[in-house]
PLY file of the C-alpha trace (Angstrom):
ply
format ascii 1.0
element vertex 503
property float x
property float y
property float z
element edge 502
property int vertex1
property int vertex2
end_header
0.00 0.00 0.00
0.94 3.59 -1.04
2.61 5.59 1.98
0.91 9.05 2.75
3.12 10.16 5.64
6.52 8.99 6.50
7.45 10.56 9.62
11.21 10.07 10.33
13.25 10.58 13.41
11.14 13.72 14.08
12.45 15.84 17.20
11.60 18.91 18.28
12.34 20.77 21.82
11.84 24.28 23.33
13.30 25.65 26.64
13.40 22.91 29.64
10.92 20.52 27.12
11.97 17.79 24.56
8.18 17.91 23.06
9.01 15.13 20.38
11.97 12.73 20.44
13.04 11.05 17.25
9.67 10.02 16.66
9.16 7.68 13.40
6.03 5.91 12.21
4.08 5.82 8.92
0.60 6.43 7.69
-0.98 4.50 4.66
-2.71 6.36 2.20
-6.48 5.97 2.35
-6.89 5.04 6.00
-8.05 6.54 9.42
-4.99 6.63 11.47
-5.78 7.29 15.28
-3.19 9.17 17.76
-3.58 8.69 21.17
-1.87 9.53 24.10
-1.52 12.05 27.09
-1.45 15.58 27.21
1.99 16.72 27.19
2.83 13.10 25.31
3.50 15.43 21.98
0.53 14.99 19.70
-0.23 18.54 19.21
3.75 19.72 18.20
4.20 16.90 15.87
0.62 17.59 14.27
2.02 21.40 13.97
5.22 20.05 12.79
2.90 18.27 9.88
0.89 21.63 9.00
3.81 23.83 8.89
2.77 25.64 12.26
6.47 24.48 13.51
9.86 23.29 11.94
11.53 20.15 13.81
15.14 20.30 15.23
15.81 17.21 13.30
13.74 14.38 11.34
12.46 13.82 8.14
8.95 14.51 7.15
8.13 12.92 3.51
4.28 13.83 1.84
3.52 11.04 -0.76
7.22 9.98 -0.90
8.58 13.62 -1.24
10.54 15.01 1.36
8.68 18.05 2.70
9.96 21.14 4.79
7.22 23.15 5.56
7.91 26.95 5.88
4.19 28.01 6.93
0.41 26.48 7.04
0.57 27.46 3.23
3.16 25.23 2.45
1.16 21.95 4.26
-1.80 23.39 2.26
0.02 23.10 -1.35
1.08 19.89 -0.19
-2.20 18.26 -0.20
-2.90 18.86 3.97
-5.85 20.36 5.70
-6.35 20.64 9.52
-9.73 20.74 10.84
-9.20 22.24 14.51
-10.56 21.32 17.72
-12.26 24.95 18.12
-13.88 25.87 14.75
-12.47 28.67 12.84
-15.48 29.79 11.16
-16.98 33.73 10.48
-20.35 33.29 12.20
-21.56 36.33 10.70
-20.55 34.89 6.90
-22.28 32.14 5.00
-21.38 28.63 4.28
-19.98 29.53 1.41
-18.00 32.60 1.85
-16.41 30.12 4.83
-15.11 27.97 2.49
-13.91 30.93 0.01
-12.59 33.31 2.73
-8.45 33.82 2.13
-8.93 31.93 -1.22
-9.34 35.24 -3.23
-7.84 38.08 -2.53
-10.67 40.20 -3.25
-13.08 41.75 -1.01
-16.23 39.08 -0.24
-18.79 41.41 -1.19
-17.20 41.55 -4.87
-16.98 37.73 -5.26
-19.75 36.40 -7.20
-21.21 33.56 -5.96
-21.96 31.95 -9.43
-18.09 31.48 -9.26
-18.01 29.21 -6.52
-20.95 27.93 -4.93
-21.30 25.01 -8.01
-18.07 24.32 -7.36
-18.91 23.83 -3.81
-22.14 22.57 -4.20
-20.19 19.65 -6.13
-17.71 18.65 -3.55
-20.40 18.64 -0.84
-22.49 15.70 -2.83
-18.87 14.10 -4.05
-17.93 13.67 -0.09
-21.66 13.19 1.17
-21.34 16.19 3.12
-25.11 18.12 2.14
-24.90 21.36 3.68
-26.94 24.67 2.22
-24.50 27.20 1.13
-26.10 30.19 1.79
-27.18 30.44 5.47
-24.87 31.57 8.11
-22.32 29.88 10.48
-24.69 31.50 13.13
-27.41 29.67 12.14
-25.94 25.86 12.06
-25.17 23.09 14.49
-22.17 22.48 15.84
-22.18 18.45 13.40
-23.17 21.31 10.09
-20.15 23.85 11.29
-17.66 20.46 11.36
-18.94 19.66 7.97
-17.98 23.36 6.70
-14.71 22.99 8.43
-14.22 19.75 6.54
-15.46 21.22 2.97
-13.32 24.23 3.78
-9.70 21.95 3.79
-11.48 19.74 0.62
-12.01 22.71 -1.25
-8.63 23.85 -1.04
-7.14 20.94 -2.27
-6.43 18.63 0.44
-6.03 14.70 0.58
-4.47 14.43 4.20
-7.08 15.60 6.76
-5.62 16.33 10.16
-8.63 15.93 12.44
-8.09 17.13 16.39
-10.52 15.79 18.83
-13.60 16.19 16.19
-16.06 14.56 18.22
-15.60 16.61 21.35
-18.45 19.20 20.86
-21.07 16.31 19.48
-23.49 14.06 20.64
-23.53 10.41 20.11
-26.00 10.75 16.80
-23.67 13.67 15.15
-20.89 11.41 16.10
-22.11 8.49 13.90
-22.62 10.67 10.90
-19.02 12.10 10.97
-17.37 8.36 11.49
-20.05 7.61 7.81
-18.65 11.20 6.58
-14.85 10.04 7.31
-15.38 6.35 5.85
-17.12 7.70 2.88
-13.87 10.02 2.51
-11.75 7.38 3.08
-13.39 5.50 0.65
-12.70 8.28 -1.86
-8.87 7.87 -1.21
-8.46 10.74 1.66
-5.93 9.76 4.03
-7.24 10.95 7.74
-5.26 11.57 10.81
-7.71 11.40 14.09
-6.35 13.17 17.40
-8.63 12.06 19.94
-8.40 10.92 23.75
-11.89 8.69 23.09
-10.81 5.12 22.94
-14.19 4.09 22.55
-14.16 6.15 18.99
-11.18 5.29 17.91
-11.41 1.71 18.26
-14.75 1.88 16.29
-13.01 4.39 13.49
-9.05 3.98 13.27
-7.70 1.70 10.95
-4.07 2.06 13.10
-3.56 3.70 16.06
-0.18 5.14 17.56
0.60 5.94 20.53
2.63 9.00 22.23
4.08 8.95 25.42
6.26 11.36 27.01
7.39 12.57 23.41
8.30 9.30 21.77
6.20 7.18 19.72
5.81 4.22 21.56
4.19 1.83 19.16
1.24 1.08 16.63
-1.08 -1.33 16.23
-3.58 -2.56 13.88
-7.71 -2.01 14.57
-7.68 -5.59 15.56
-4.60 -6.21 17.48
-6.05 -3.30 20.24
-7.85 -2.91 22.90
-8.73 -0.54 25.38
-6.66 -2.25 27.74
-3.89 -2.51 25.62
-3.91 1.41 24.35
-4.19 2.83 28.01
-1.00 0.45 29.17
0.78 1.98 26.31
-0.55 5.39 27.04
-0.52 5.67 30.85
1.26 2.42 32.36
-2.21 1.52 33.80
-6.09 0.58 32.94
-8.57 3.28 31.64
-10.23 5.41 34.45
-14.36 4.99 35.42
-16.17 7.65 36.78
-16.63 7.18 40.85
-19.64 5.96 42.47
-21.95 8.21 43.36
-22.13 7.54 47.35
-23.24 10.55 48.72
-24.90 12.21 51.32
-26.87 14.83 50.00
-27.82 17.77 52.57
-31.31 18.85 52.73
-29.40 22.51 53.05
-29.87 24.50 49.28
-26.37 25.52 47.80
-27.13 27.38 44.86
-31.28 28.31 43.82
-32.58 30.03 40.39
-36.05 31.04 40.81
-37.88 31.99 37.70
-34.46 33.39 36.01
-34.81 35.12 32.24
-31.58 36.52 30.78
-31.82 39.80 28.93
-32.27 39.00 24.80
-29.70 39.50 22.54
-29.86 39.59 18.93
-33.85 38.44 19.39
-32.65 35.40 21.50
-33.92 34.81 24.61
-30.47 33.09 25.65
-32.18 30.96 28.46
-35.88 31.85 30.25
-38.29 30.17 33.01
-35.06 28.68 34.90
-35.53 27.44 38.27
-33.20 24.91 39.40
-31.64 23.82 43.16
-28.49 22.51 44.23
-28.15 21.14 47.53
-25.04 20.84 49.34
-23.02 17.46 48.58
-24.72 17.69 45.07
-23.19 17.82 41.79
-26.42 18.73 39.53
-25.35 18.34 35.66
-26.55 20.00 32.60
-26.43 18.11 29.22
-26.92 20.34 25.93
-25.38 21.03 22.34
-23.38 24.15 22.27
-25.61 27.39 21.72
-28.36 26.66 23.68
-27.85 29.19 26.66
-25.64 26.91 28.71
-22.52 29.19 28.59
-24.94 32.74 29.32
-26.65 30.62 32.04
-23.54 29.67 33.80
-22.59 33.62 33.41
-25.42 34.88 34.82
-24.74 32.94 37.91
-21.07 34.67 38.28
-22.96 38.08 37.06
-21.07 38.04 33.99
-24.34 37.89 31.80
-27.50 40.27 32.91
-30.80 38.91 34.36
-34.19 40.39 33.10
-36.14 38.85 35.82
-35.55 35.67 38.77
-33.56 35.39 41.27
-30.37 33.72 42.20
-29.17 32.56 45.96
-25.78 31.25 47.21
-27.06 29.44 50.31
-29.72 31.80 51.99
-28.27 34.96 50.68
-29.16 36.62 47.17
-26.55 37.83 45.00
-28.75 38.66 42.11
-27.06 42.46 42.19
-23.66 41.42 43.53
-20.86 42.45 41.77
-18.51 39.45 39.72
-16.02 40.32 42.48
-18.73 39.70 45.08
-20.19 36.76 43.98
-16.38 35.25 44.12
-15.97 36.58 47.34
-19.12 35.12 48.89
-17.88 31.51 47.52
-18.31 30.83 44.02
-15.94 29.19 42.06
-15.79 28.35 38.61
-13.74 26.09 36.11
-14.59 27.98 33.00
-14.76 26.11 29.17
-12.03 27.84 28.14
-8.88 27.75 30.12
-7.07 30.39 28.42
-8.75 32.84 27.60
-11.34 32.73 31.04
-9.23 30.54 33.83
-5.92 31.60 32.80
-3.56 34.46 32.10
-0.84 32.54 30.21
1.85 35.21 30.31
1.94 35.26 34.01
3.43 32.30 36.44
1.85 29.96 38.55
1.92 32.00 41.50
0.88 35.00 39.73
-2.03 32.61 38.29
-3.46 30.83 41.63
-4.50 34.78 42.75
-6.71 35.11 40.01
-10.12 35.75 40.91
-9.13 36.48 44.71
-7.24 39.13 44.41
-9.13 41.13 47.11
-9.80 37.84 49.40
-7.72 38.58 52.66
-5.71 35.34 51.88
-3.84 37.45 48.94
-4.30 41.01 50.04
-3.14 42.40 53.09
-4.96 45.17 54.61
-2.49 47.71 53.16
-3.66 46.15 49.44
-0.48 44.55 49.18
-0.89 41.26 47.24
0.73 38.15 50.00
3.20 36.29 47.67
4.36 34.49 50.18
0.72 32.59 50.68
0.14 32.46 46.97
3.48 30.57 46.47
2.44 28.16 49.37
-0.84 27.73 47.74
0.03 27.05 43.69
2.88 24.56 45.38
-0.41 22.70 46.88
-1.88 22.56 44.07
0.90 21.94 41.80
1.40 18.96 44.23
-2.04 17.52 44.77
-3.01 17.61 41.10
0.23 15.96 40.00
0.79 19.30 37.62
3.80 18.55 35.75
5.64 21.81 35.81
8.89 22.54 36.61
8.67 24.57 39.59
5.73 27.45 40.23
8.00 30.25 38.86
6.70 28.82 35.34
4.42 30.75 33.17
1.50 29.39 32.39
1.66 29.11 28.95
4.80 26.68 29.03
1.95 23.87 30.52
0.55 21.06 27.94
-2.89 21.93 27.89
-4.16 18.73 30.77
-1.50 20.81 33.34
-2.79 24.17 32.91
-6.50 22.11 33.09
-5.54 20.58 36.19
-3.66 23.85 37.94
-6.85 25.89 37.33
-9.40 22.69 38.83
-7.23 22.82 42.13
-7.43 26.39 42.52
-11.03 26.64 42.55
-11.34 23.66 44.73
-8.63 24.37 47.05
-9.84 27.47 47.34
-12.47 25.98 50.08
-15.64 27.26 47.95
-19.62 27.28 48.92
-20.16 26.22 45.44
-18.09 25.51 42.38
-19.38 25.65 38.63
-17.75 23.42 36.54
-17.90 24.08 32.50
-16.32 21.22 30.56
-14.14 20.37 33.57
-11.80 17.59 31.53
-12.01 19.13 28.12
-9.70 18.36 25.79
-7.52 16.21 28.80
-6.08 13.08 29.29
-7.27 9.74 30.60
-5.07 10.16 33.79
-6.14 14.22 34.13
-9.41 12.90 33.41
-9.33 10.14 36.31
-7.96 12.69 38.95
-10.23 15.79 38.41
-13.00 13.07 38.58
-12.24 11.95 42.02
-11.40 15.63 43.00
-14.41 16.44 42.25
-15.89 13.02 44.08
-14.03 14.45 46.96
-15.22 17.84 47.09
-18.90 17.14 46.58
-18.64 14.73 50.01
-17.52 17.50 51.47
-20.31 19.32 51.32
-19.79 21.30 48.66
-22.61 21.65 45.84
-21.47 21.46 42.22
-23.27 22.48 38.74
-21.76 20.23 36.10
-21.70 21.50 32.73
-20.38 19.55 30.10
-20.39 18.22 26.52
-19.20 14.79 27.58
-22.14 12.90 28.33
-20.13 9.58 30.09
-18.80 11.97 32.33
-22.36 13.66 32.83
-24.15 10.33 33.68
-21.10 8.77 35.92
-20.63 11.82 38.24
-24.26 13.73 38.27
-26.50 13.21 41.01
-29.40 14.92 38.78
-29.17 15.51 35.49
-31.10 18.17 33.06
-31.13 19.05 29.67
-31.22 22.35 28.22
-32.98 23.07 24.74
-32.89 26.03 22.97
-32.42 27.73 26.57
-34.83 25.85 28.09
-34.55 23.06 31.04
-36.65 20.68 29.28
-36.05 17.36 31.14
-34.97 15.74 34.01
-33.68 12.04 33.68
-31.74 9.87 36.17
-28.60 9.58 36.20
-28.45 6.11 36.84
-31.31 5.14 34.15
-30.33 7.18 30.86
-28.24 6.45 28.43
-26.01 8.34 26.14
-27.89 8.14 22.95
-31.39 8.74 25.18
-29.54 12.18 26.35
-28.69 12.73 22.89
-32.20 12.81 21.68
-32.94 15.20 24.32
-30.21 17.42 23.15
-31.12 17.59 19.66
-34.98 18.71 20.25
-36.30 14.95 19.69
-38.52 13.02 22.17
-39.21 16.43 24.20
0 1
1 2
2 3
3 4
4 5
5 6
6 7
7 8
8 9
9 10
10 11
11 12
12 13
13 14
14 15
15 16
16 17
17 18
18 19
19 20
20 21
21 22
22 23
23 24
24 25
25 26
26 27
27 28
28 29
29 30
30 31
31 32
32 33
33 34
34 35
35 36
36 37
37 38
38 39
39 40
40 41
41 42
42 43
43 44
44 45
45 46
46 47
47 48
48 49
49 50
50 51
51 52
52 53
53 54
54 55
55 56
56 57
57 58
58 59
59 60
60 61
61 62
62 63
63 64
64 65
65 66
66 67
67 68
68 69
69 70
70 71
71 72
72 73
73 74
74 75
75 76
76 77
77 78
78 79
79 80
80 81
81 82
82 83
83 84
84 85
85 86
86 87
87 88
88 89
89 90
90 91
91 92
92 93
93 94
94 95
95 96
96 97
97 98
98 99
99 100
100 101
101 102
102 103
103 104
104 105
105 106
106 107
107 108
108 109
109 110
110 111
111 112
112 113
113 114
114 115
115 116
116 117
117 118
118 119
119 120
120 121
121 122
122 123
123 124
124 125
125 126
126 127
127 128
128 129
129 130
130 131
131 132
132 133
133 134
134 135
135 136
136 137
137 138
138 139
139 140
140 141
141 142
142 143
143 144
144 145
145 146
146 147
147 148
148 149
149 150
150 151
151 152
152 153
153 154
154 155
155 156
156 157
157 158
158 159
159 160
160 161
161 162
162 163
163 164
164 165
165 166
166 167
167 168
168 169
169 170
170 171
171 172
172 173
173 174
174 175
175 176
176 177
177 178
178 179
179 180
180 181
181 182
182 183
183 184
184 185
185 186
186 187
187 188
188 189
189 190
190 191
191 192
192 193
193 194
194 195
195 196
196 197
197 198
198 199
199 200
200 201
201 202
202 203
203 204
204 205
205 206
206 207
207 208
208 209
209 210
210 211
211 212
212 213
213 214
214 215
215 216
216 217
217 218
218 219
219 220
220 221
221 222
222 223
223 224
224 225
225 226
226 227
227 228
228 229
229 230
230 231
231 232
232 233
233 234
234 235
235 236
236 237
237 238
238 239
239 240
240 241
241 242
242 243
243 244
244 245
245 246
246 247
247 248
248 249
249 250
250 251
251 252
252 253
253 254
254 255
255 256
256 257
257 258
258 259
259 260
260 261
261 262
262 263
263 264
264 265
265 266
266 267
267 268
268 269
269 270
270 271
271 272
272 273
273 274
274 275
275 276
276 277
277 278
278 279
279 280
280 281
281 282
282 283
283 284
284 285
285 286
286 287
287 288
288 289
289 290
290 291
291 292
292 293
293 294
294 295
295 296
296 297
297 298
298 299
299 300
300 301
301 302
302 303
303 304
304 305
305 306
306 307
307 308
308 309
309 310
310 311
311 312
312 313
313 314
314 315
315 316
316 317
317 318
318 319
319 320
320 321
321 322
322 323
323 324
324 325
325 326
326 327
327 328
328 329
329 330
330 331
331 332
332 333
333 334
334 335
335 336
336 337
337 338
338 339
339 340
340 341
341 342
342 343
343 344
344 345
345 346
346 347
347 348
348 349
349 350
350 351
351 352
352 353
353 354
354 355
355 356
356 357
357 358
358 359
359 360
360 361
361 362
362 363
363 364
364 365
365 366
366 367
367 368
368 369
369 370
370 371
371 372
372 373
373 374
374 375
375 376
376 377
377 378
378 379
379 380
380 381
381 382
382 383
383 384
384 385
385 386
386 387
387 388
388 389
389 390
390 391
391 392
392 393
393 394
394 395
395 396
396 397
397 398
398 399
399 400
400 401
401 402
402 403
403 404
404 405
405 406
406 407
407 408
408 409
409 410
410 411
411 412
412 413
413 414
414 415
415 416
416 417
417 418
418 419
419 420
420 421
421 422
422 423
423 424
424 425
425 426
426 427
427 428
428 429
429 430
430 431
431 432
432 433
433 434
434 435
435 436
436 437
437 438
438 439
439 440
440 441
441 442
442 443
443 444
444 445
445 446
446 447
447 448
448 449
449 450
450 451
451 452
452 453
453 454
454 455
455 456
456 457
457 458
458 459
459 460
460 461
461 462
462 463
463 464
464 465
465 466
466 467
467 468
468 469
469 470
470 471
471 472
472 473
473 474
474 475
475 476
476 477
477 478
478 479
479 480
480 481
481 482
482 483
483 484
484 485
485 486
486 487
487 488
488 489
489 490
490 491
491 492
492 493
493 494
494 495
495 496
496 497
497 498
498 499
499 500
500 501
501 502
């Protein structure tokens, strides 16, 4: 079989990190090959390496048995690769197919005639199986349609290598078995796919091969029937694949967190979530299943008073902090794990210390009465955390941004549990982590809740949802519009919910 990738003694470092070390392993052409491993195990540099985002040290890197040295994206582009990224990169304002045309032409969109293109388009979208109608907005589509533009986008420029990183992380189970039909139909078609994921369970089902990273080497591949979970999570982590705990738990009869009636104010027309009412009692995590967009991320603003209320209420135990201040609301004892660790939980330029202040800066454990910040208990305090959620990091004088993604995950988890909280909301806790992150914010978060402390669970994997939750809702179109049991439903069942059916 033809070789689409040859990747040969590939090494790349930066200061105090050897991200990949001689790494060497090959991809066939028209196969799904899976790569697995843990965050900081050097996935993401080599798949920069392969789109021109980074140059190597040292290695070879051959495209269809040419050797390639990749100066920019544009070169992996010309070279027959397109990279389909975890977080879309999509104009929401724009149309389907000015998406797909954007940075193509150099002239200005409203110029472009559409006659030029969209048949063009139209075309690839029926070639690939990939319908999708070309003139509404990003706006207006799921987050399965946006993946689809995302994937038309890279086709239309060319490409025959897809690099796919963690593409079913935003979808539920149903838009999960269309992609894996989109990807074999591709496949089928002679695109070669690369699939980043840290779900075994998918790429078991999808992967033809699977290779596996650890600690920046490649420490082996294996065929779609020589693995099993088993087998990749030895490989991966030295030990079997993490559940999520039990839920044994004493709930209190005490209220943690209460929305009474709560409408947020509209915007753009939308009423971005209306008619809430919802308790959380303490020693409860309470979880919220929903597809992207459908007022999850305002509602979890409005309780830190981030997003503003039209009408309801909200109380943190028997006090309401419907008017407080952000600051306030943090102050009283909320703490939050936001979606995005960068850009909300995180100021990457800054160091550890600098970083486990955030959000406390006028608590009188880091400000003195004078307003002069307390290093001294800040550095105790990342060290803690640095050392109880096994953040690999070489000392707490490192910025931020120098953590693999799982490390700055897990810094940012401790601080808002350590940080002794009344209640802690939790968006997408173990995004994007892996299986060992995964296992340890789980039973940090196990831990917490028996303390006492009351926990709204927000998040897009629904495993994770149904192992930890105590109660579990789903949110429609801003809407709570069921309740289901934790210990009864099932994946595809919360699925259904999610996507407007069986309501």
């Amino acid at each position: 079989m033809n070789t689409a990738i040859n990747i040969e003694n590939i090494s790349k470092s930066f200061p105090g990190v050897l991200a990949n070390d001689s790494v060497s392993f090959d991809i066939t052409s028209g196969t799904i090959h899976a790569i697995v491993g843990e965050n900081g195990a050097g996935k993401s540099t080599l798949m920069k390496i392969l789109y021109g985002m980074q140059k190597p040290d040292n290695g070879i890197l051959k495209i269809n048995g040419d050797i390639a040295k990749f100066q920019s994206p544009k070169d992996a582009i010309s070279a027959g690769i397109g990279m389909v990224h975890q977080h879309f990169m999509l104009a929401d304002n724009l149309t389907v197919w000015e998406n797909i045309v954007l940075g193509i032409d150099s002239s200005n969109l409203s110029k472009i005639k559409k006659s030029k293109y969209i048949p063009d388009i139209t075309d690839l979208s029926k070639k690939y199986s990939l319908p999708i109608d070309v003139n509404l907005t990003i706006d207006d589509l799921g987050v399965g349609e946006k993946q689809r533009v995302e994937i038309l986008k890279v086709l239309y420029r060319g490409a025959n290598i897809l690099i796919l990183d963690e593409p079913t992380a935003v979808l539920v189970p149903q838009e999960v078995e269309e992609l894996f039909e989109n990807l074999k139909n591709l496949v089928s078609q002679g695109v070669t796919i690369l699939f980043i994921s840290h779900k075994l369970d998918e790429v078991m089902e999808i992967a033809d091969r699977i290779s596996v990273m650890r600690g920046g080497q490649h420490v082996g591949t294996v065929s779609k029937e020589k693995a099993s979970k088993k087998i990749l999570a030895e490989m991966m982590i030295g030990k079997d694949l993490p559940t999520p705990p039990s839920r044994e738990t004493l709930i209190s009869s005490e209220n943690c967190l209460q929305l009474k009636d709560l409408n947020g104010v509209p915007s753009l027309g939308k009423i971005p979530f209306e008619d809430i009412n919802l308790e959380i009692k303490k020693g409860e995590i309470c979880g919220i299943a929903g597809v992207e967009g459908n007022g999850q991320r305002e509602l979890s603003e409005a309780i830190l008073g981030l997003y503003p209320v039209e009408s309801g209420q909200i109380f943190l135990e028997d006090i309401e902090i419907t008017k407080l201040s952000t600051r306030e609301r943090r102050l009283t004892g909320i703490s939050f794990i936001p979606e995005d660790r960068q850009s909300q939980g995180l100021v990457v330029e800054s160091n550890l210390i600098e970083n486990i202040i955030l959000g406390k800066q006028s608590s009188n454990t880091y400000s003195s009465k004078f307003k002069n910040v307390l290093f001294k208990n800040a550095s105790k305090n990342s060290k803690d955390v640095v050392d109880n959620y096994e953040v690999k990091t070489p000392n707490v004088q490192t910025l931020a941004l120098a953590l693999s993604g799982g490390n700055q995950q897990k810094f940012v988890v401790g601080r808002e549990i350590d940080g002794k909280p009344t209640f802690l909301l939790a968006s997408q806790p173990t995004r994007g982590v892996d299986i060992g992150a995964q296992a340890l914010i789980w039973d940090k978060l196990k831990e917490a809740r028996d303390m006492g402390l009351g926990v709204l669970l927000i998040s897009a994997d629904l495993d994770e949802l149904l192992g930890l939750s105590d109660k579990l809702y789903v949110i429609y179109e801003g809407k709570l519009v069921k309740q289901l049991e934790p210990t009864e439903a099932t994946p595809e069942q919360l699925g259904s919910y999610m996507t407007g059916l069986g309501i």
